[in-house]
C-alpha positions in Angstrom: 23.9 15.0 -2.0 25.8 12.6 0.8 29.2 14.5 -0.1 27.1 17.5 0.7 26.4 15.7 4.2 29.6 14.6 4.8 31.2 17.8 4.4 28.6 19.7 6.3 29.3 16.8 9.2 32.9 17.3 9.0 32.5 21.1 9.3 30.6 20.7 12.4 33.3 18.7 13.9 35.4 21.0 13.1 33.6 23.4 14.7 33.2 21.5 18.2 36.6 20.9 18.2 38.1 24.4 17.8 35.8 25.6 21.1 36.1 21.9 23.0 37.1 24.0 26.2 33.6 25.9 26.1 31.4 23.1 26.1 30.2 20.9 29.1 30.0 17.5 29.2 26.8 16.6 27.4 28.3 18.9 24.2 31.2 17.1 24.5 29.2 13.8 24.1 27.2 15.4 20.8 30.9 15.8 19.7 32.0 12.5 20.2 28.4 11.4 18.6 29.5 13.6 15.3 32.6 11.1 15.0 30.4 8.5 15.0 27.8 10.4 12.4 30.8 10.8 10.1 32.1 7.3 10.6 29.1 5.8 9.7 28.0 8.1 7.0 31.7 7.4 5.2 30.9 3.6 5.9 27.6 4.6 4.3 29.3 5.7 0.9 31.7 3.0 0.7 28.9 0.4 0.9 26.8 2.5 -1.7 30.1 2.8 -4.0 30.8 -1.1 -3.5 27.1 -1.8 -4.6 27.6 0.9 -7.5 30.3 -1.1 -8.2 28.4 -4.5 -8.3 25.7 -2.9 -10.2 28.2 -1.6 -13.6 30.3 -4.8 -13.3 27.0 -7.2 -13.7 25.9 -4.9 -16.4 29.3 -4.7 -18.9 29.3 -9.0 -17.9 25.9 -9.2 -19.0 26.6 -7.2 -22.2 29.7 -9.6 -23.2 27.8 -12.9 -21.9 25.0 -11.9 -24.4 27.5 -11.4 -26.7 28.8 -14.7 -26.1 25.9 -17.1 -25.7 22.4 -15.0 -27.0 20.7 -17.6 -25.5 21.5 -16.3 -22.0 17.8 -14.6 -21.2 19.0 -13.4 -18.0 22.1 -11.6 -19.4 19.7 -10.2 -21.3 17.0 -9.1 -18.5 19.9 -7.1 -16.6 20.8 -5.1 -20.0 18.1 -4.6 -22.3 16.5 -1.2 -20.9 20.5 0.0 -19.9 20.6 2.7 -20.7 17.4 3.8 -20.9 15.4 2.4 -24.2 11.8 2.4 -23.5 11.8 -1.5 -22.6 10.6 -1.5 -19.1 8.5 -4.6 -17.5 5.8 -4.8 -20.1 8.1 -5.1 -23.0 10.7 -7.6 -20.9 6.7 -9.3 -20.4 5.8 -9.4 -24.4 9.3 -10.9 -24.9 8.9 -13.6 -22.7 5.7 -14.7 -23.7 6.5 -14.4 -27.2 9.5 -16.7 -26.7 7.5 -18.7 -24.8 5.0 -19.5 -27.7 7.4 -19.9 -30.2 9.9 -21.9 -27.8 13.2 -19.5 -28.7 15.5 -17.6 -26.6 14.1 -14.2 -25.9 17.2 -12.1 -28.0 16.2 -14.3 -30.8 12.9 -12.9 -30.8 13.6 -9.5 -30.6 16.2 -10.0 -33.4 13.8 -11.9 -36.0 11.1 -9.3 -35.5 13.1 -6.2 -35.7 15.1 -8.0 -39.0 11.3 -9.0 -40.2 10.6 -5.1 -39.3 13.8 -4.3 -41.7 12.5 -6.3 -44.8 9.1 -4.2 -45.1 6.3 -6.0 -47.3 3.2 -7.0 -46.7 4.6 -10.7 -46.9 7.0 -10.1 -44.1 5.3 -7.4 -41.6 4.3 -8.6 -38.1 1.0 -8.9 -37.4 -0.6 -5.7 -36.5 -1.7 -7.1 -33.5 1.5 -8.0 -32.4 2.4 -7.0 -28.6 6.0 -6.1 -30.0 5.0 -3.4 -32.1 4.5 -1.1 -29.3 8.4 -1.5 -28.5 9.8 -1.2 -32.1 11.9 1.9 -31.3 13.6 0.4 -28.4 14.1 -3.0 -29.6 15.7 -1.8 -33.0 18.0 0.2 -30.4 19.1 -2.5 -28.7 19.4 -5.1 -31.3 21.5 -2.7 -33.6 23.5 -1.9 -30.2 24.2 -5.9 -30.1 25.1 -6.0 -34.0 27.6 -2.9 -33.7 29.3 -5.4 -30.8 29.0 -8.2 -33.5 30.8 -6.5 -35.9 33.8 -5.2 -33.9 34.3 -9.2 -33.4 34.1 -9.9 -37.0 36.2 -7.5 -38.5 39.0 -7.4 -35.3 41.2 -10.5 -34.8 43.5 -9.5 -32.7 41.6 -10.4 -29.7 43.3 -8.2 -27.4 42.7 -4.9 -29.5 38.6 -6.5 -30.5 38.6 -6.3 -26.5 39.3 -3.5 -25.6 37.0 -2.1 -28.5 34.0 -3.7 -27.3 34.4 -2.8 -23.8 35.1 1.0 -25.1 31.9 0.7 -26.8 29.7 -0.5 -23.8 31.6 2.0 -21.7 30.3 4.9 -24.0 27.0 3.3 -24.3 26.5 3.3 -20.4 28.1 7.1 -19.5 26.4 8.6 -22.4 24.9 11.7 -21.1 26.1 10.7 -17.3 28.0 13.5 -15.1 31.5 12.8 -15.1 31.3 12.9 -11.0 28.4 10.5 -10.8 29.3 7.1 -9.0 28.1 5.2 -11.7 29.8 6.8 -14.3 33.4 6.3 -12.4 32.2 3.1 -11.2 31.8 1.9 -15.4 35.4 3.4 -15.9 36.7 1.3 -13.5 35.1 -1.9 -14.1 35.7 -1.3 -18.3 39.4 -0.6 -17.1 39.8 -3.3 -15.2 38.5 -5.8 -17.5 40.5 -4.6 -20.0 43.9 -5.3 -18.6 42.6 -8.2 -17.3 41.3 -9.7 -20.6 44.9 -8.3 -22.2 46.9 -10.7 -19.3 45.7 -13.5 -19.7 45.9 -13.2 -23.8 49.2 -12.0 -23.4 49.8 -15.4 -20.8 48.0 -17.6 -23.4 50.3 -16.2 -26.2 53.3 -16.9 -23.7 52.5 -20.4 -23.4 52.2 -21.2 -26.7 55.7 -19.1 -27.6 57.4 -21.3 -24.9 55.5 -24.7 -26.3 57.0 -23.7 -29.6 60.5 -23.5 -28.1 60.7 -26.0 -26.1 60.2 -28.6 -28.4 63.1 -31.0 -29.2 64.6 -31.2 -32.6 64.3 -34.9 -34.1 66.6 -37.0 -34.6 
């Protein structure tokens, strides 16, 4: 919709400008008002594409600090219901209080009872009271979203490649079902890209150092 604007702006302009020696001076001042229109409307999109921006890099650094430390509830907060899964504010609520009472981090929560969920049995089934229940669908989602990152960990060790994999795989996760043209959807390509090379320079600076360690070390005598 605001490229819509914009170029309907910009046509206008173009307008006043092709007939400038018709107009009198108050046109002339709507004119000059237009530049400012467009100016501030393309001001407008570059701060709503910065925050776009903001929004998909705290989302793929949530996913990988998760990743990295499941204790980390409020990496956890920012992802669990992106993309969509069903788990809006009462199930982020049920969580919490859940952890609360049986003083764990909130992932581990949602882990053991969708693994509990798993077993089947009587002897293992959640109470059927239990506010969870009501959020099975999404929570197995999520939690077999986490393990599929777990397992590109496990069975990659080049770093570099296990990397690039993971953030391929939140990438996908996030644009599924996204127009191609949508901010968000471009802004997630650029933030997955960027992280990538970065992650690849300083592994491939690490791997540097260690090379030059190796060489530089005097023979005995």
């Amino acid at each position: 919709m605001a490229v819509l604007n914009q170029k309907s702006v910009l046509d206008m302009i173009k307008e006043f400008r092709r007939n400038w020696h018709t107009l009198c001076n108050s046109e002339r001042t709507t004119v000059c008002g237009a530049d400012s229109m467009l100016l501030a409307l393309q001001l407008s999109m570059a701060e709503n594409n910065k925050q776009v921006k903001l929004l998909a890099k705290k989302i793929i650094y949530s996913y990988l600090n998760l990743l990295v430390n499941s204790k980390n509830d409020l990496a956890l907060a920012h992802v669990l219901n992106i993309p969509d899964r069903g788990l809006g504010r009462e199930a982020f609520t049920d969580l919490k209080h859940a952890a609360r009472e049986k003083q764990m981090s909130i992932f581990l929560v949602a882990t053991s009872f969708i693994r509990t969920i798993e077993l089947g049995g009587k002897g293992y089934a959640p109470s059927p009271s239990d506010p969870l229940r009501t959020h099975v669908k999404g929570l197995s989602n999520f939690i077999h979203f986490i393990d599929k990152l777990d397992e590109i960990l496990g069975e990659i060790p080049n770093p570099s490649f296990a990397g690039g994999c993971i953030l391929s795989v939140i990438k996908m996760q996030l644009i599924k079902g996204q127009n191609s043209k949508d901010p968000f959807y471009k802004a997630v390509e650029k933030v997955a890209q960027d992280l990538d090379l970065r992650i690849k320079n300083i592994i491939n600076s690490q791997q540097g150092d260690v090379a030059f360690s190796a060489t530089d070390i005097s023979p005995a005598r």
